[in-house]
C-alpha positions as CSV (number, residue, x, y, z in Angstrom):
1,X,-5.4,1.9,-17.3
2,X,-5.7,-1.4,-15.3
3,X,-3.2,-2.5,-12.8
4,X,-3.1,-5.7,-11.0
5,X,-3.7,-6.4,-7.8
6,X,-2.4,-8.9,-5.5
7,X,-2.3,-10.6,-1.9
8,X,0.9,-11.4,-0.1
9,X,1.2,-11.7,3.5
10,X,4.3,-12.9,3.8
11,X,7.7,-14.0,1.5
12,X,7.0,-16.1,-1.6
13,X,8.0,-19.9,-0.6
14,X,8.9,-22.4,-2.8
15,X,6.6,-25.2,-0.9
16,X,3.5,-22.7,-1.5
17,X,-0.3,-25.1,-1.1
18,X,-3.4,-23.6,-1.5
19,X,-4.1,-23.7,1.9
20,X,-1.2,-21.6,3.1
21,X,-2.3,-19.1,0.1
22,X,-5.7,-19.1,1.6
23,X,-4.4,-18.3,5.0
24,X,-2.0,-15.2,3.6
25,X,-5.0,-13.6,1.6
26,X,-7.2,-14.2,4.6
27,X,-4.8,-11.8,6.9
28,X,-4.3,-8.8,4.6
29,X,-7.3,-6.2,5.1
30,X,-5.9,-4.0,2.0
31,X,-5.7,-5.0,-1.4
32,X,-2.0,-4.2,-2.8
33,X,-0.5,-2.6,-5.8
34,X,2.6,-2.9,-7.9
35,X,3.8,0.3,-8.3
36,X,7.6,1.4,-8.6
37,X,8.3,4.6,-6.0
38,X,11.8,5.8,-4.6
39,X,11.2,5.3,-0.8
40,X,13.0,6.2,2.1
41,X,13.3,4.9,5.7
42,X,14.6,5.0,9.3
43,X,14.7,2.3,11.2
44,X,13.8,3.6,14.8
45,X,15.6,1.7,17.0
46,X,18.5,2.7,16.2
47,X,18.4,5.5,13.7
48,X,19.8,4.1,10.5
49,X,18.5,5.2,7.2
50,X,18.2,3.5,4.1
51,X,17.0,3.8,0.7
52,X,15.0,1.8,-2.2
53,X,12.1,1.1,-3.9
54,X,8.1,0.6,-3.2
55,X,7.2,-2.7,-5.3
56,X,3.5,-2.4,-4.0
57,X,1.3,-0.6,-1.4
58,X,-2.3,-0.9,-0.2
59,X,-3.4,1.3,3.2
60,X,-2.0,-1.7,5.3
61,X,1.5,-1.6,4.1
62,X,4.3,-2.1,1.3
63,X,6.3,-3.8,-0.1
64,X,10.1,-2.6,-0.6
65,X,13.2,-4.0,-2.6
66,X,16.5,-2.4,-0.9
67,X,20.3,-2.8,-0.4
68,X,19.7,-3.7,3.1
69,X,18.6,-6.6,5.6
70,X,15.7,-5.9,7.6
71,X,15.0,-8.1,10.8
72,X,11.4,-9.0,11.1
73,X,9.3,-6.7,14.0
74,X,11.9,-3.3,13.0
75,X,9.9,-0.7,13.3
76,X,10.3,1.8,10.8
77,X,9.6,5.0,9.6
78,X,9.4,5.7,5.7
79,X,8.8,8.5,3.0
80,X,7.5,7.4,-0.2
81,X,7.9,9.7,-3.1
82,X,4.5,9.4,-5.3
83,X,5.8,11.9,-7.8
84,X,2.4,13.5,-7.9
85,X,3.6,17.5,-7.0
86,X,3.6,17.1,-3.2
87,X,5.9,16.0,-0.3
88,X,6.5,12.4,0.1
89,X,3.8,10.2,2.1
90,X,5.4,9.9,5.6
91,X,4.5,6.3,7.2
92,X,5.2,4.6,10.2
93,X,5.2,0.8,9.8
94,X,7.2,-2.8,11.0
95,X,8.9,-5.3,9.3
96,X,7.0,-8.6,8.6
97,X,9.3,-10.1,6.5
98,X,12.4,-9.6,4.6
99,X,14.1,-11.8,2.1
100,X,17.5,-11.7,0.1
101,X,17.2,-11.9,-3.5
102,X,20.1,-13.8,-4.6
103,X,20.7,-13.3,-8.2
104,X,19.8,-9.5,-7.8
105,X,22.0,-8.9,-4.5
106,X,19.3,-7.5,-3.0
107,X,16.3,-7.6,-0.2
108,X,12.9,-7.7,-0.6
109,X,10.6,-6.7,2.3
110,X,7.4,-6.5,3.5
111,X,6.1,-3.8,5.9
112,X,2.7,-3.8,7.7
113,X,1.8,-0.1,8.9
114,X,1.0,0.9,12.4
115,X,-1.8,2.6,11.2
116,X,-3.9,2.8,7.7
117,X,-3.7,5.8,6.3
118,X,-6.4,5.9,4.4
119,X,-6.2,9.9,2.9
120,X,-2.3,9.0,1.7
121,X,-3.7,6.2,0.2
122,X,-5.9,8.1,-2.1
123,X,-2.6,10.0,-3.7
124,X,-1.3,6.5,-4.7
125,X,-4.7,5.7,-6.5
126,X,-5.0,9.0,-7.6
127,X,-1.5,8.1,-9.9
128,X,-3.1,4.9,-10.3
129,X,-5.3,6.4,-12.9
130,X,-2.9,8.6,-14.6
């Protein structure tokens, strides 16, 4: 089974040239992919939790849709549940951007990791194929 794969660095904007989508695929090391994953997260400075969904993921980071506003540079700590027979994939990561979705009443957000996880990555792939 094929899924797509995309480059986004940063919120879709409406003024979007070629150049600046040069520049966004240019910064992301990881390739991403849509998935749809319950996720949970925490955001470490001052301990509120919060729920949603995983849009996408590559080892660098994620993208979430959730009922809350995330300020850019939050850190974060999140548990994404691959459905795949084990614990959710525990991730720590910041907020790059976040964006409310006004005809859905939601936020959609994107989250850079502190540190690729390479070996978590291989679950998601590993679902991928299924």
């Amino acid at each position: 089974m094929f899924y797509p794969r995309f480059k986004s660095n940063e919120a879709p904007k409406e003024n979007n040239d070629s150049k600046n989508a040069a520049t966004s695929s240019e910064q992301r090391m990881f390739s991403r992919f849509r998935v749809n994953f319950p996720t949970r997260f925490r955001n470490l400075n001052v301990g509120r939790r919060g729920e949603g969904r995983c849009l996408d993921i590559g080892a660098g980071g994620v993208g979430i849709e959730s009922a809350q506003a995330l300020e850019p540079r939050t850190p974060l700590e999140m548990w994404i549940d691959v459905a795949d027979g084990f614990e959710p994939i525990n991730l720590k990561g910041r907020v790059v951007w976040s964006q409310r979705v006004e005809s859905e009443n939601f936020y959609k957000t994107g989250i850079v990791f502190d540190c690729p996880r390479l070996i978590a990555f291989s679950r998601v792939l590993k679902m991928l194929r299924k």
